[in-house]
N, C-alpha and C positions, 0 to 999 in steps of 0.2 A: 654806114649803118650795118649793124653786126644781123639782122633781122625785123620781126615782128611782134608785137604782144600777141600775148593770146586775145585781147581786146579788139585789134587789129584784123588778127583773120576772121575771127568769130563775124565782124562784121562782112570782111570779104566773099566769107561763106554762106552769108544769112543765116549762121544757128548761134544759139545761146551761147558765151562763153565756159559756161558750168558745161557744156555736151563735148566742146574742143577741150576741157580742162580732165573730161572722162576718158575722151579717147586718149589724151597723152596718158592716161595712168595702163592703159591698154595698150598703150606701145611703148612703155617704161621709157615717154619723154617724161624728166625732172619740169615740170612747172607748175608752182605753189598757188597762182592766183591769178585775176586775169591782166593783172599790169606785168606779171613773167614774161622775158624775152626768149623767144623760139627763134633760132637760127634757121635759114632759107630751107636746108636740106631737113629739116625738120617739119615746117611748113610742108612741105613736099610729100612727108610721109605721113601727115595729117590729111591732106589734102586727097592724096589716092585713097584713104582709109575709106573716106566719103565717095569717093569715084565707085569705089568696089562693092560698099554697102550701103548703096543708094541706088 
């Protein structure tokens, strides 16, 4: 498995998929919708996004 949907983590996360769809536009991750696949290391830099601004 190459990674996650944004679908995927949005749930992992508990927030909305449109909020993971916003941060990646703020961390100029490419993903278009929430069935897009985000790679681990990408996940990762979603994930501290939330560690740090939460």
């Amino acid at each position: 498995m190459k990674g996650l949907r944004v679908l995927e983590l949005s749930e992992a996360l508990n927030v909305d998929s449109i909020d993971i769809l916003a941060v990646c536009t703020i961390l100029k991750i490419k993903a278009t919708s929430r069935l897009s696949i985000l790679s681990f290391e990408e996940c990762k830099k979603i994930t501290d996004y939330y560690e740090i601004n939460n």
